[in-house]
N, C-alpha and C positions, 0 to 999 in steps of 0.2 A: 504494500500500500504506500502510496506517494505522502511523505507528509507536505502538507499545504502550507506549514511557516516557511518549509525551503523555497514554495515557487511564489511564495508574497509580491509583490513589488517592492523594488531597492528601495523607494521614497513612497511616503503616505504621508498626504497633506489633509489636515483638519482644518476645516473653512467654516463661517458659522458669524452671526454677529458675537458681538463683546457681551461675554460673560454665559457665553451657551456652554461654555466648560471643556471645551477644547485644549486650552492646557492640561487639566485634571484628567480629559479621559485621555489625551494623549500619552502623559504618565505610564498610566496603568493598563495604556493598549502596548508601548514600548517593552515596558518590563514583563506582561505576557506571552510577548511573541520571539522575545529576545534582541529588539529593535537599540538603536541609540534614539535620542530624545531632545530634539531644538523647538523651543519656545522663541520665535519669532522677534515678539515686542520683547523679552530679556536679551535676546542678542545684540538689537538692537540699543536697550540701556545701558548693557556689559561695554560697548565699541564707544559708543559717545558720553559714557558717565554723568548719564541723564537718566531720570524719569519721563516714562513719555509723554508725560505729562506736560514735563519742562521744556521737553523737546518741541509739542505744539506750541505751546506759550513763549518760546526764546526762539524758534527758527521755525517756525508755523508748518503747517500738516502738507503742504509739498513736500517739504525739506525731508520729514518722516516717512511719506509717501516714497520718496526717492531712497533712502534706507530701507526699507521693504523689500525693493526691487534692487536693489545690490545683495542682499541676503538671500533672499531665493534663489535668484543667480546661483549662487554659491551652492546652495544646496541641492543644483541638480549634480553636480560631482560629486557629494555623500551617496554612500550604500546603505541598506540595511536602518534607517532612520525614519522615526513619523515628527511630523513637523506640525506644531501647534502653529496654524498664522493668525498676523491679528484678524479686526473682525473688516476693514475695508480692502486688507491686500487681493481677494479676487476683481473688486471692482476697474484697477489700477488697468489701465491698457495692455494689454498683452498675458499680464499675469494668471488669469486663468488657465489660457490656449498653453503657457508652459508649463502650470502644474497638470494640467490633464496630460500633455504629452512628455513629459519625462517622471509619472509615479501614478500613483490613484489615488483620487479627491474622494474626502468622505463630508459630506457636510451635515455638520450638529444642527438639529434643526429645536431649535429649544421654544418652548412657548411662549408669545408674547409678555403675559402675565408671570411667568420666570424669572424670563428678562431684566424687567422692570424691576423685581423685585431684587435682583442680584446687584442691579446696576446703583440702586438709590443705596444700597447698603455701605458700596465703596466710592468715596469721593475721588479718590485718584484715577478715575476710568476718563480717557481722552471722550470730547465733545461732549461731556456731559458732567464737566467738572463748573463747579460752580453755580448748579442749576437745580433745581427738584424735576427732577428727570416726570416727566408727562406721558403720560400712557401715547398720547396722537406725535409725540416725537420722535418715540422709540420706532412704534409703528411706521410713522413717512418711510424714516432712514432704513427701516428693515426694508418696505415696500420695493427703494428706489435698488436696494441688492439684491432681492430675492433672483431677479434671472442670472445674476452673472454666480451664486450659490445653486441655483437649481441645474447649473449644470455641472456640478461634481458626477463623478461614476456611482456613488454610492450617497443614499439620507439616511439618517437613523436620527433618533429622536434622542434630547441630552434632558432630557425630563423623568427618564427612567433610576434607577440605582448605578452607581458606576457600572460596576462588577456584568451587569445585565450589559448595558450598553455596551462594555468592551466584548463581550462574549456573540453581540446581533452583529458588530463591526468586522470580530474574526471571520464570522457564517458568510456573512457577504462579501470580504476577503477572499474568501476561499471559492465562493462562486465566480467571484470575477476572474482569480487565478484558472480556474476549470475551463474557462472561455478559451483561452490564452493558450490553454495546452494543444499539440497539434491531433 
């Protein structure tokens, strides 16, 4: 019997808006499968010794935008790695068509009402710092992403139990791997 962590794809990119748990279930998809583990927005803190927070506020959301897309980059020559990205790097030109075509997109598809409620709880989360985060806000901005997230290889829902969710993310994994095989 074939095992399916061996024919995984080299890179797995978690796409989702901010705070659908893409970090977390990345974690715990990495350490299941035997994966290494890049969190996006801390790579990019780690490189310019900022919060990216600070990063909007001192050289504004192109600038960040632009660090996004140098990290990705980067991470189509990792093997073996799932990659938490933040919540607008699919919208970013190009950046989709490259995670679809050097790894497989899973997108967290978390509930509005989740959301929300993840996001008001931490104030350091970009475009929504300083603000009482509004149910019709969160909404627009998910709305204006939903196609360029709808078209990951893979949805699962980040509303579930981690442990669930990493284990629906293997199954489809491994479906997509089955595809693939000749």
């Amino acid at each position: 019997m074939v095992d399916m962590n061996q024919i995984f794809s080299s890179r797995i990119f978690l796409i989702g808006y901010m705070a659908a748990g893409k970090s977390t279930i990345g974690r715990a998809l990495s350490e299941a499968i035997g994966y290494d583990f890049l969190d996006t927005d801390q790579a990019i803190e780690k490189l310019n010794g900022q919060m990216i927070s600070e990063l909007f506020q001192n050289k504004g959301e192109q600038y960040f935008r632009n660090e996004e897309k140098k990290i990705l980059k980067l991470t189509t020559d990792l093997n073996h790695i799932v990659v938490a990205t933040g919540g607008g790097m699919p919208v970013a030109p190009s950046n989709m068509d490259l995670m679809n075509q050097s790894g497989t997109t899973v997108f967290i598809d978390t509930r509005l009402s989740t959301l929300i409620d993840r996001i008001s709880k931490n104030s350091s989360r970009p475009l929504h710092n300083n603000k009482r985060v509004l149910e019709d806000e969160v909404k627009a901005l998910y709305t204006r992403r939903l196609p360029y997230y709808s078209r990951a290889h893979i949805t699962v829902t980040g509303d579930e139990p981690i442990e669930e969710t990493v284990n629906l993310i293997r199954r489809q994994l491994s479906l997509v791997a089955q595809k693939k095989l000749p």
